[in-house]
N, C-alpha and C positions, 0 to 999 in steps of 0.2 A: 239856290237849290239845283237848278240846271249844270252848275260843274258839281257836287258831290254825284247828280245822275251817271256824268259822264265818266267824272275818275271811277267809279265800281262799274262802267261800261270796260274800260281801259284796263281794268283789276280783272275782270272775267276773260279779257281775252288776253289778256297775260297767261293765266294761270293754263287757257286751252293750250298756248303754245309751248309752253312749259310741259304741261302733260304728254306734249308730241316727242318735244324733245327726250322726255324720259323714254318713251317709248322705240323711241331712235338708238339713245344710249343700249338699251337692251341688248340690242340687233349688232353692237358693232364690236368689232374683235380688235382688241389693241394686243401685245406680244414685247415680249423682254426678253432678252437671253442670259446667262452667267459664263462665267468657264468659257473663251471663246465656241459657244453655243452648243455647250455640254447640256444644258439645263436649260429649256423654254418654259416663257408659265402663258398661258393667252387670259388675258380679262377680260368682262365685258365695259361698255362705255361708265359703269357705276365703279368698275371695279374689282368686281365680283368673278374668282377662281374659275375658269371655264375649261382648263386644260393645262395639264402638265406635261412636259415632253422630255425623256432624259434619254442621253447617247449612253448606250449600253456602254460602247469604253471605258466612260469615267464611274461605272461601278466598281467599287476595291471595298471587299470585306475587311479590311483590314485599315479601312481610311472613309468610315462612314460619313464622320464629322465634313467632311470637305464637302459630301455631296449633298448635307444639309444644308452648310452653309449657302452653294449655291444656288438652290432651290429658293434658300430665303432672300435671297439678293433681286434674284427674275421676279417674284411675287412682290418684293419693295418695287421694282422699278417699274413694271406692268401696271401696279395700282397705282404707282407717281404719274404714269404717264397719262391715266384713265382720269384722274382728278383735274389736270392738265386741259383736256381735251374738254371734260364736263364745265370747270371753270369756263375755257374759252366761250362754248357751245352760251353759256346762260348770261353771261357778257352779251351775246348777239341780242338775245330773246326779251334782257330787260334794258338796253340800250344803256349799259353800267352805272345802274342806280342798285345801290348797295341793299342785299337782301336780308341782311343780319346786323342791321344797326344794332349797336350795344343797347339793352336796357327797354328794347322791343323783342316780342316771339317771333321767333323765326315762322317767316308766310310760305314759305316753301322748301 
């Protein structure tokens, strides 16, 4: 009875650190560029669109498509790199014990 005590000891302070670290992710600014650095997008550590930045230059009414494309490229690479960093980050937190075993709910 004394280790089931202890692993839901172990489980509560996973999950606090966990919640820090979400809280971290929030706070932190990752960035991608397109076009050599016609288009910025900034993410936060989830991911999540924080900022788009486009060099007036590469506006052409007549060539929209391009400066869509780049947009969608810095927002692919900004959230690759944010997943990246999140992945890393929960690697530390659960000491790489896998959080989504198949045919289990996901605990976090």
């Amino acid at each position: 009875m004394n280790n089931l005590s202890q692993l839901m000891q172990l489980g509560r302070q996973m999950q606090a650190k966990i919640s820090e670290l979400q809280e971290a992710l929030d706070s932190k600014q990752i960035s991608a560029s397109a076009g050599g650095g016609m288009v910025t997008v900034t993410v936060d550590g989830r991911g999540r669109i924080r900022r788009v930045q486009i060099d007036p230059t590469c506006v052409d009414p007549d060539d929209v498509e391009m400066l869509e494309d780049l947009v969608l490229s810095a927002v692919l690479e900004a959230q690759k790199k944010a997943e990246g960093a999140y992945e890393e980050e929960m690697r530390k937190v659960t000491g790489g014990l896998p959080l989504n075993v198949p045919g289990l709910p996901n605990l976090f």
